[in-house]
C-alpha positions as CSV (number, residue, x, y, z in Angstrom):
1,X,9.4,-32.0,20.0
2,X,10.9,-31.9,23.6
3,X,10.9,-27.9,23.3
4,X,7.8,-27.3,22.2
5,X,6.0,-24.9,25.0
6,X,2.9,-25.2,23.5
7,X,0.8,-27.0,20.5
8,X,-1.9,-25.9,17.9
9,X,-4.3,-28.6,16.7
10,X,-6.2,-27.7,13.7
11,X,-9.3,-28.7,12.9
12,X,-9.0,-30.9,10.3
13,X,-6.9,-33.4,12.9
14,X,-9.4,-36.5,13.4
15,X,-7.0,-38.6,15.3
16,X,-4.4,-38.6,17.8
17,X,-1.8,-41.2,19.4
18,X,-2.2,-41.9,22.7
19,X,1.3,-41.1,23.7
20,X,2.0,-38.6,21.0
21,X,3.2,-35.8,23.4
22,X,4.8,-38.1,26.2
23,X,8.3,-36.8,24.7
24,X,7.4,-32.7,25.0
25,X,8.7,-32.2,28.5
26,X,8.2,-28.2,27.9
27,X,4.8,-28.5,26.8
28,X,2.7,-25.6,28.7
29,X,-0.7,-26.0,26.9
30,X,-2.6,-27.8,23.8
31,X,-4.6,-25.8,21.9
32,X,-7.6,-27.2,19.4
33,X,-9.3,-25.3,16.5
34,X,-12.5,-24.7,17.4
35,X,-14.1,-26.0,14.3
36,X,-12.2,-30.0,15.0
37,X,-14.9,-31.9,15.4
38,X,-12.9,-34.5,17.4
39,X,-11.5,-32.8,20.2
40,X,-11.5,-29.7,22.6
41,X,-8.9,-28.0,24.5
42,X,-10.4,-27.1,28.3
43,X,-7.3,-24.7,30.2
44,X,-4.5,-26.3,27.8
45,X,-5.9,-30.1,28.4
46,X,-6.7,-32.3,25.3
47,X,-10.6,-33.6,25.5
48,X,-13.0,-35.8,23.5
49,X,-14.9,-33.1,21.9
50,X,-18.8,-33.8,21.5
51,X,-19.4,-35.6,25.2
52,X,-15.7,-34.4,26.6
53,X,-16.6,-38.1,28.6
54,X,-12.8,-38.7,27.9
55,X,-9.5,-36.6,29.0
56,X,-6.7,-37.7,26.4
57,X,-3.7,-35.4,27.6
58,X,-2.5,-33.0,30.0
59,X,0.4,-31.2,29.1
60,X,3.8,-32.3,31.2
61,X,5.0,-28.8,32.5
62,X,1.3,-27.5,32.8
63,X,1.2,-24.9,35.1
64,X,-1.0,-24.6,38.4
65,X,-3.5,-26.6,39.3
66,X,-6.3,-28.0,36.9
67,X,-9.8,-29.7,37.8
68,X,-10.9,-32.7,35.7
69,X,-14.3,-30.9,34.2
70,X,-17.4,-32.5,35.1
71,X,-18.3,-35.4,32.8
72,X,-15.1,-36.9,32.2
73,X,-15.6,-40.5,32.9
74,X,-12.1,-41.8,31.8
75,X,-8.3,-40.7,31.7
76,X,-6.0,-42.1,28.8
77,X,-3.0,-43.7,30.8
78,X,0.0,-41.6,30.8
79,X,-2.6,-37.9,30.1
C-alpha cells in the first residue's frame, strides 16, 4: 500500500477504517464512485457523502493547498 499514488473507491464500499490509508505515504488523491452512497471525494479528499458534515481523509502527499468545503463540522483525527 505505501506506493499507491492514488485510490479508486467503488460504490458498493459502505465502510471505511479510520486509519486505513495512514500507511500510503505516496497517496496523491482518493477517488469515490459516484453512485456510493456513503461517501464523496471533494479535490482527492475522502467526505461523508449525503451531509459531507464529516472530512474522513486527506491523502498524505496531496498536492497544493485544499480548503475544508463549507459544512464540514468535524475532521477524523489523523485525515
Amino acid at each position: 500500500l505505501s506506493g499507491l499514488a492514488s485510490i479508486d473507491i467503488p460504490k458498493n464500499v459502505n465502510s471505511i477504517e479510520s486509519n486505513v490509508f495512514e500507511s500510503c505515504s505516496k497517496l496523491e488523491a482518493i477517488h469515490v464512485s459516484e453512485e456510493n452512497k456513503y461517501y464523496m471525494a471533494n479535490e482527492g479528499v475522502l467526505l461523508s457523502k449525503g451531509d459531507r458534515a464529516l472530512l474522513i481523509a486527506c491523502p498524505c502527499n496531496k498536492k497544493g493547498m485544499y480548503s475544508i468545503p463549507y459544512g464540514v463540522t468535524s475532521i477524523i483525527e489523523r485525515a
